[in-house]
MIDOSE-1310 file (N, C-alpha, C; in nm, 2 decimals, decimal comma, always signed):
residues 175
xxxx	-0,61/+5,03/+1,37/-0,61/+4,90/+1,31/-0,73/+4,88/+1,22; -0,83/+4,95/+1,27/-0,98/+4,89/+1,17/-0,99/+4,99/+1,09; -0,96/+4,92/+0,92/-0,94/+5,00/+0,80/-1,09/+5,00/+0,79; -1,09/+5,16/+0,76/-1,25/+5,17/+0,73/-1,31/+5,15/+0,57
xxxx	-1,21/+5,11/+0,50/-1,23/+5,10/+0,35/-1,25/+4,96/+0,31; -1,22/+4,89/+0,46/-1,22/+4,71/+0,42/-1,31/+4,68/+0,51; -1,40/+4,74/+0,58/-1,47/+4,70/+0,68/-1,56/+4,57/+0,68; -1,59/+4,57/+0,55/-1,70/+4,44/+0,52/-1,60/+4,35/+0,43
xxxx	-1,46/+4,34/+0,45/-1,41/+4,24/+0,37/-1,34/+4,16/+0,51; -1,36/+4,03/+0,49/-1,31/+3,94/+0,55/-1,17/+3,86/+0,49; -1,06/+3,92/+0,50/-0,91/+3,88/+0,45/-0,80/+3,95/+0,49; -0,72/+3,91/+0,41/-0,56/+3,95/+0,48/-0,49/+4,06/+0,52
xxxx	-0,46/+4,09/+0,62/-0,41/+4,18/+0,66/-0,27/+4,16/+0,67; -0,24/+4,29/+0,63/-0,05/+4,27/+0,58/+0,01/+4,26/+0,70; +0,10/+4,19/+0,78/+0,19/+4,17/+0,86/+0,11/+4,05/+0,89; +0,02/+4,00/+0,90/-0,10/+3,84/+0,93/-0,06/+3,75/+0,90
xxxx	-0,07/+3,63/+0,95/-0,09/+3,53/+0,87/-0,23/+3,51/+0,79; -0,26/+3,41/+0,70/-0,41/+3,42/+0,66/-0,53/+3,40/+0,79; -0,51/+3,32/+0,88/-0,65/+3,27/+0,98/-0,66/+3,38/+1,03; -0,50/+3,46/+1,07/-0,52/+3,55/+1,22/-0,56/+3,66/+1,15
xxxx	-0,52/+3,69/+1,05/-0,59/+3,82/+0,91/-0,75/+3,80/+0,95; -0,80/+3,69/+0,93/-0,95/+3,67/+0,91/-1,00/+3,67/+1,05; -0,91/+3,64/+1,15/-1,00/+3,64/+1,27/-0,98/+3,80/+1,28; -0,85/+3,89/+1,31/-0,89/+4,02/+1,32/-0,99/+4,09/+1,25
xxxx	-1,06/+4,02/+1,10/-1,11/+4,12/+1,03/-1,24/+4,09/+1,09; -1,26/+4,00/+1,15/-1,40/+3,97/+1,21/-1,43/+4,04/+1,37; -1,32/+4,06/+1,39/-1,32/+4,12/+1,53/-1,31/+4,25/+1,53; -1,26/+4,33/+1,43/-1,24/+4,49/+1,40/-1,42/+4,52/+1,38
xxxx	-1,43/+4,40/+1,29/-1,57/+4,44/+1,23/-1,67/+4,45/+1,34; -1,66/+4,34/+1,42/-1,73/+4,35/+1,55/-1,73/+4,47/+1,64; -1,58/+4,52/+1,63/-1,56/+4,62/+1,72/-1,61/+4,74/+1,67; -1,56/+4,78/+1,55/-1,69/+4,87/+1,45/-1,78/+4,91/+1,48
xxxx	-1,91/+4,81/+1,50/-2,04/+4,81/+1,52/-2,07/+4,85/+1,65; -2,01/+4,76/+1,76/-2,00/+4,83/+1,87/-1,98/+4,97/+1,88; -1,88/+5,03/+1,84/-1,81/+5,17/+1,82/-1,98/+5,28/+1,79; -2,02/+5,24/+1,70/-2,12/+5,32/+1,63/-2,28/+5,27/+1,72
xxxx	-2,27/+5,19/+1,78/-2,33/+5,17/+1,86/-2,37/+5,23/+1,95; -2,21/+5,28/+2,01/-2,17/+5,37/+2,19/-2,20/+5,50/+2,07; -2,18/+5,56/+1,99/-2,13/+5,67/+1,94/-2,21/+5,82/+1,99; -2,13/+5,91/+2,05/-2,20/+6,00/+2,06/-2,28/+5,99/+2,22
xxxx	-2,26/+5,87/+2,28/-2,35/+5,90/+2,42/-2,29/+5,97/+2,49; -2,42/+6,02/+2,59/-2,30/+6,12/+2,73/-2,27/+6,02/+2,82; -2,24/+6,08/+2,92/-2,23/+6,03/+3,05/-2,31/+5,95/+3,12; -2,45/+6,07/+3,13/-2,55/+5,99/+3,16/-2,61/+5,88/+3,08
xxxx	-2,59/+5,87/+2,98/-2,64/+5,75/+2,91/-2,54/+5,67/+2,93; -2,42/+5,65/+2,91/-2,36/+5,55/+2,95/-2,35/+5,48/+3,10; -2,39/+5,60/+3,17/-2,41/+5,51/+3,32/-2,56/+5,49/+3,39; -2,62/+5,49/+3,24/-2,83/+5,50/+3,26/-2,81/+5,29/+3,31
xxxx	-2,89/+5,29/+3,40/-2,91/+5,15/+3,42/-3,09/+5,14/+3,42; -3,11/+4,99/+3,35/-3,26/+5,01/+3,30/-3,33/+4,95/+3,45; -3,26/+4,84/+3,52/-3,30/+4,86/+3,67/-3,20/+4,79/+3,78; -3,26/+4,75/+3,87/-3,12/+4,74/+4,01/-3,00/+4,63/+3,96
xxxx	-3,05/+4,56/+3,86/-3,00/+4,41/+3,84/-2,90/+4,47/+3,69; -2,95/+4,55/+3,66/-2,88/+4,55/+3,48/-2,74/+4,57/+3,48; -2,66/+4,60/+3,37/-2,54/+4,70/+3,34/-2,50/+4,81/+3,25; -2,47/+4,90/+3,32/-2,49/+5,02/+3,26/-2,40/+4,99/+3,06
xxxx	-2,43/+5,07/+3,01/-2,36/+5,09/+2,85/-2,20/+5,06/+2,88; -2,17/+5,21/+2,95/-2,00/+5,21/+2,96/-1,93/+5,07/+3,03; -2,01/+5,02/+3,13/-1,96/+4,91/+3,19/-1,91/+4,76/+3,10; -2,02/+4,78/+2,98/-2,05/+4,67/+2,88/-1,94/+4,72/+2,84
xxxx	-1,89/+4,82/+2,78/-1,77/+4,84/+2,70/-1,68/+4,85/+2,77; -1,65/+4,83/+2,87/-1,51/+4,79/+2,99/-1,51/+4,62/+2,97; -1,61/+4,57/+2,98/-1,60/+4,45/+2,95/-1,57/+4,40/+2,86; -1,59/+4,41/+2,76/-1,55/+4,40/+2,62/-1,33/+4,41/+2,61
xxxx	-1,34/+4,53/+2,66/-1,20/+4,52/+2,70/-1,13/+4,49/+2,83; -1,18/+4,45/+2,89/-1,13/+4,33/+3,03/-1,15/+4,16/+2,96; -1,24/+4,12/+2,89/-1,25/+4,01/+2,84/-1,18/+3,98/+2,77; -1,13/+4,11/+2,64/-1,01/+4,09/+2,53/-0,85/+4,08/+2,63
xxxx	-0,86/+4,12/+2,72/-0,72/+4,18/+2,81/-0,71/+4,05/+2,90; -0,82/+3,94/+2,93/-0,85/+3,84/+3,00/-0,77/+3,75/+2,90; -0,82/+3,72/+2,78/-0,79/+3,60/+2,69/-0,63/+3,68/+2,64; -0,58/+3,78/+2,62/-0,43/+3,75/+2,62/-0,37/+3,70/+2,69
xxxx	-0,38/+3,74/+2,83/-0,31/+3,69/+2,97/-0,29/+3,49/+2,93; -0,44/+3,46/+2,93/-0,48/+3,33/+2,91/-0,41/+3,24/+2,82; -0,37/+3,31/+2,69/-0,40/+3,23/+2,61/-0,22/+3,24/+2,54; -0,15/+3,40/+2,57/-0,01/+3,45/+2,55/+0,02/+3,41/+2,67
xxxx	+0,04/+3,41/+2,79/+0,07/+3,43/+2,94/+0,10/+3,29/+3,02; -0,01/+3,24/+2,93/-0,08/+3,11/+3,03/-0,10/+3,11/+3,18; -0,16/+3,23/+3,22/-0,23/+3,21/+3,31/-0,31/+3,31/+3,37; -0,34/+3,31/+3,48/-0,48/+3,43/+3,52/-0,45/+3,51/+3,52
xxxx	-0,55/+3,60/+3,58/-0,50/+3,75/+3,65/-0,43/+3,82/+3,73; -0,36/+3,82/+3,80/-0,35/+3,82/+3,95/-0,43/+3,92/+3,97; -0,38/+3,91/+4,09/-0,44/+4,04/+4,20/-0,43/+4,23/+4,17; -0,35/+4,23/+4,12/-0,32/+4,35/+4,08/-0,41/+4,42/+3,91
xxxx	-0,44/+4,29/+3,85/-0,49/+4,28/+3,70/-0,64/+4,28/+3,77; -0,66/+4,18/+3,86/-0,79/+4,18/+3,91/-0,85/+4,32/+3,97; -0,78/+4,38/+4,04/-0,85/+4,50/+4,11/-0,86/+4,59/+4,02; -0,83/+4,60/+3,87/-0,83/+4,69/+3,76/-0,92/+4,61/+3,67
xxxx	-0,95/+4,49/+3,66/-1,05/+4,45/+3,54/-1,19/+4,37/+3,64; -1,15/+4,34/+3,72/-1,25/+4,27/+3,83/-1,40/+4,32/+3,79; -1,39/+4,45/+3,83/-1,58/+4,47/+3,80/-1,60/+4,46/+3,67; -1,54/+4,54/+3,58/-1,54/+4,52/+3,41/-1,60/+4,33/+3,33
xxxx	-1,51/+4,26/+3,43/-1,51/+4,14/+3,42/-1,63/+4,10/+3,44; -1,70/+4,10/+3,60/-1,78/+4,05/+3,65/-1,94/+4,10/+3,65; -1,90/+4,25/+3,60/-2,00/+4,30/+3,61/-2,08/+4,33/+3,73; -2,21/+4,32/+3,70/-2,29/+4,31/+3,88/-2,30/+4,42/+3,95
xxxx	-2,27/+4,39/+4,08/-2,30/+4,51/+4,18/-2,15/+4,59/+4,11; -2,05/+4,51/+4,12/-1,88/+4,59/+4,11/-1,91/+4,68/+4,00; -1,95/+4,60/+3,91/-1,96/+4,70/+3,81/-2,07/+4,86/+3,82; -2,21/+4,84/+3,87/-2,27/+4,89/+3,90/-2,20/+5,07/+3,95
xxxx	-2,12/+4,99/+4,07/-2,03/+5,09/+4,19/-1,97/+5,14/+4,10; -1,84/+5,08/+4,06/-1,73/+5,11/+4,00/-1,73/+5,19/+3,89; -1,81/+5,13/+3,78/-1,78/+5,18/+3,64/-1,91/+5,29/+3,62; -1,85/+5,41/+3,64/-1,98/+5,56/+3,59/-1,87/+5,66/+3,63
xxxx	-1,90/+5,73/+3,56/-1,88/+5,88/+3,56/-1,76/+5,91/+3,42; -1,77/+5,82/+3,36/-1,67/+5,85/+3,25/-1,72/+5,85/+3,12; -1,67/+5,98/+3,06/-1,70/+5,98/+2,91/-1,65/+5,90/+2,81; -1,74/+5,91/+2,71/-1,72/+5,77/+2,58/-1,54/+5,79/+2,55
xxxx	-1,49/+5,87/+2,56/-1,39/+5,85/+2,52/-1,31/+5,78/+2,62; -1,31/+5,73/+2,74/-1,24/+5,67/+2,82/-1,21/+5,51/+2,79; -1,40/+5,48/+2,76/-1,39/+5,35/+2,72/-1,33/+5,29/+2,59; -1,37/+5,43/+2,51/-1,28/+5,39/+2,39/-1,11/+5,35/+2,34
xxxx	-1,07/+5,44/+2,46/-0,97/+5,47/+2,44/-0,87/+5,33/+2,56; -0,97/+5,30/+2,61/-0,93/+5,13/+2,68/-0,96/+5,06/+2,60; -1,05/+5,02/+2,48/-1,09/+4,98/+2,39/-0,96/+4,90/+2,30; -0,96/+5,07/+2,23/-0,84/+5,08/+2,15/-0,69/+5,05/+2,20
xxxx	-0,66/+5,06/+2,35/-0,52/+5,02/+2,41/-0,51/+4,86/+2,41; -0,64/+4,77/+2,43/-0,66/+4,66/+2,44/-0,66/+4,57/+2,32; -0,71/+4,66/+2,23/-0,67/+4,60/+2,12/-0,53/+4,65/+2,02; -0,49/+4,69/+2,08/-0,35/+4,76/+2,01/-0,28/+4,63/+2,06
xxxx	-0,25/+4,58/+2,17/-0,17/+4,49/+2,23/-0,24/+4,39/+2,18; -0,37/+4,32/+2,15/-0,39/+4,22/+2,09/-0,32/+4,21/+1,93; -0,34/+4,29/+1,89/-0,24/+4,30/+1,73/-0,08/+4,29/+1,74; -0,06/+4,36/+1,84/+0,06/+4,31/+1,83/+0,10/+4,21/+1,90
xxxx	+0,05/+4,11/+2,00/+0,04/+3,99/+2,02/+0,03/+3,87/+1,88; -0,09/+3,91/+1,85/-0,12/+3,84/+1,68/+0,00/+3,83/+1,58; +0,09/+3,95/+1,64/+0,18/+3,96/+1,49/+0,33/+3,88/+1,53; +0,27/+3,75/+1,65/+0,40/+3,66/+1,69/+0,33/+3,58/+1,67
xxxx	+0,23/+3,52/+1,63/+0,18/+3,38/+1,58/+0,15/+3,36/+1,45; +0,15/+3,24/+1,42/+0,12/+3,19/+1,31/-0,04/+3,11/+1,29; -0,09/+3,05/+1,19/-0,19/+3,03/+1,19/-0,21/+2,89/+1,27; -0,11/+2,84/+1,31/-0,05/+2,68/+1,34/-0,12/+2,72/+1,51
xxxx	-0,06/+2,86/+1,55/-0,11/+2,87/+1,70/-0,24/+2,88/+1,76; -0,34/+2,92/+1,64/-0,45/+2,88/+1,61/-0,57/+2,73/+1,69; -0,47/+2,67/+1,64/-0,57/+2,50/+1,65/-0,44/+2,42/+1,75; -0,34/+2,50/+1,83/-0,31/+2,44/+1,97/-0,41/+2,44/+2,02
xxxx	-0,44/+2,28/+2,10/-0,55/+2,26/+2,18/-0,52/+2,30/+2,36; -0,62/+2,32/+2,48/-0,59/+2,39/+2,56/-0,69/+2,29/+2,65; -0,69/+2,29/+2,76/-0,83/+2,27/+2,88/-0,90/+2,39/+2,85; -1,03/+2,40/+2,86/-1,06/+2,54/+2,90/-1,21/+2,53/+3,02
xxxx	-1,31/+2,60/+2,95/-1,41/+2,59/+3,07/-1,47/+2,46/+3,10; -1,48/+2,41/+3,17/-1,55/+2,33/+3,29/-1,38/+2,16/+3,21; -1,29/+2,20/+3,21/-1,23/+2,08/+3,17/-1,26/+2,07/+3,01; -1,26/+2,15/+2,93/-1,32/+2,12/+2,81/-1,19/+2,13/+2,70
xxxx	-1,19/+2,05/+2,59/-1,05/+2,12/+2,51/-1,10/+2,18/+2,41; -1,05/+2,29/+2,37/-1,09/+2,46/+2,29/-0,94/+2,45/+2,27; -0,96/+2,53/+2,12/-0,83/+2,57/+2,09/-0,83/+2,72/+2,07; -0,73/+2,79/+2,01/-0,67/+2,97/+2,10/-0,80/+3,01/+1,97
xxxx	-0,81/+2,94/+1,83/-0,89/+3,00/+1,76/-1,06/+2,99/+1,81; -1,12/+2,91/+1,93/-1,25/+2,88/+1,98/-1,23/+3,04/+2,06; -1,11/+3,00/+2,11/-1,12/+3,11/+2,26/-1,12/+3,24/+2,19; -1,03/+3,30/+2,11/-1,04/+3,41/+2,00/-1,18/+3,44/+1,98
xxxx	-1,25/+3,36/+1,90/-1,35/+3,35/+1,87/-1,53/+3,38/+1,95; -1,44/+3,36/+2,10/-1,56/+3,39/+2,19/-1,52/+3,53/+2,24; -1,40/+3,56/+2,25/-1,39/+3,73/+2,29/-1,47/+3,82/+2,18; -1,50/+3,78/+2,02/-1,61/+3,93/+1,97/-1,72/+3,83/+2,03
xxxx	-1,77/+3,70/+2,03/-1,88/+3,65/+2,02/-1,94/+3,74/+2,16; -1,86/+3,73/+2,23/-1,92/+3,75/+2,38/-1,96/+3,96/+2,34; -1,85/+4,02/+2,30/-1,88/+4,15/+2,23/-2,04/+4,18/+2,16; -2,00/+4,06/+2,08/-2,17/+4,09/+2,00/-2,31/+4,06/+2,07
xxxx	-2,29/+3,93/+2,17/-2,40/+3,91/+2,27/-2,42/+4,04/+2,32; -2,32/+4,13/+2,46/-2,35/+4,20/+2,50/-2,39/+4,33/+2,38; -2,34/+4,35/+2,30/-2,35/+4,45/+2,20/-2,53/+4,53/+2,17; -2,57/+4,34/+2,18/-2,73/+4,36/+2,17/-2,80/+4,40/+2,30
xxxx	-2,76/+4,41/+2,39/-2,79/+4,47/+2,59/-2,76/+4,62/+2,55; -2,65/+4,66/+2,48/-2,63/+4,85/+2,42/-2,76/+4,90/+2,35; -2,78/+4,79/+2,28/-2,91/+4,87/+2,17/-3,02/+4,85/+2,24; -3,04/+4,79/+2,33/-3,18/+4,76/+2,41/-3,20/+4,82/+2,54
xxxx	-3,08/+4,88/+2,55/-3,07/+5,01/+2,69/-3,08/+5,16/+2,62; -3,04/+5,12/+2,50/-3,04/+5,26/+2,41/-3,17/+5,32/+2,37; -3,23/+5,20/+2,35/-3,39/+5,20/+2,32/-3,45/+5,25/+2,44; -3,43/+5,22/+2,54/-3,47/+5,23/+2,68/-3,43/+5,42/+2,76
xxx	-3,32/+5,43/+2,71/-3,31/+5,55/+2,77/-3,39/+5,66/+2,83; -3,37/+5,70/+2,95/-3,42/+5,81/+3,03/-3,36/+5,90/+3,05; -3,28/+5,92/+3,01/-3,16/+6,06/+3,03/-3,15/+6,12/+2,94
C-alpha cells in the first residue's frame, strides 16, 4: 500500500475518497518512518529493555498493530475485543509486564509482517467508506464525542509518540 514514489505527498489515492486518501497518506507516511526506524534490528535489540519498567522495540511495534486492529473492531464493528481478540492483542495493547513476558523472541520480520496484515485490512476497510464516515460523531474516551476521523487520527498519532521510545532505546542499546 505505501507508494514509495509518493511518500511525502499528502493526496489521493485511487480507489479513496479525498479525506480517507489523505488520512491513509499520513498514516503510510507514519508507518514508513516507523519501518526505517525498526530496520535491520536483531532479535536482541528488539527485545533489549532499557529497564524493569520499559518496553522492548518489538513490543512497541505489536502495538502499533493491536491499536490499528483495536480501532477497526471499534469503529467498523462497533464494539470491543472479546476474549479471544484479547488473548492475542492483550499484551501488545497493554503493554507492561504482559508485554514484557509475552512479546520477545521474534524477528523483525514477524512484526512487520503483523504490521502489514493490519494494515492491509485497514485499506480495505477504508475502501467501504466515504469521506461523510469520517465526521460520524461517536462517545468515546471518558464519555467524550470524537468522530472516526479524531479516532483514525490517534491510531498514527499514538504510532508516532511511541515511535520516539524506538529511537531512544535505539540510542540506548546494549546488544
Amino acid at each position: 500500500m505505501i507508494n514509495m514514489n509518493n511518500i511525502y505527498l499528502i493526496s489521493d489515492i485511487p480507489g479513496y475518497t479525498p479525506q480517507i486518501s489523505r488520512l491513509l497518506s499520513m498514516m503510510n507516511y507514519a508507518r514508513y518512518t516507523t519501518l526505517e526506524s525498526a530496520k535491520n534490528l536483531s532479535v536482541d535489540q528488539l527485545d533489549f529493555l532499557l529497564d524493569a519498567e520499559s518496553n522492548s522495540i518489538g513490543a512497541l511495534l505489536l502495538h502499533f498493530a493491536g491499536v490499528e486492529y483495536a480501532y477497526q473492531v471499534a469503529t467498523f464493528e462497533k464494539r470491543e475485543l472479546n476474549e479471544e481478540e484479547m488473548s492475542i492483542w492483550g499484551p501488545a495493547l497493554d503493554l507492561g509486564a504482559a508485554g514484557r513476558e509475552k512479546i520477545r523472541g521474534n524477528e523483525l520480520s514477524y512484526y512487520v509482517d503483523k504490521l502489514n496484515e493490519v494494515r492491509e485490512r485497514t485499506c480495505e476497510l477504508f475502501n467501504t467508506v466515504d469521506d461523510e464516515w469520517l465526521y460520524k460523531q461517536e462517545e468515546f474516551w471518558h464519555k467524550k464525542q470524537a468522530n472516526h476521523y479524531f479516532m483514525w487520527f490517534h491510531v498514527f498519532e499514538d504510532e508516532i509518540n511511541h515511535r520516539g521510545q524506538i529511537r531512544l532505546i535505539k540510542k540506548r542499546l546494549k546488544v
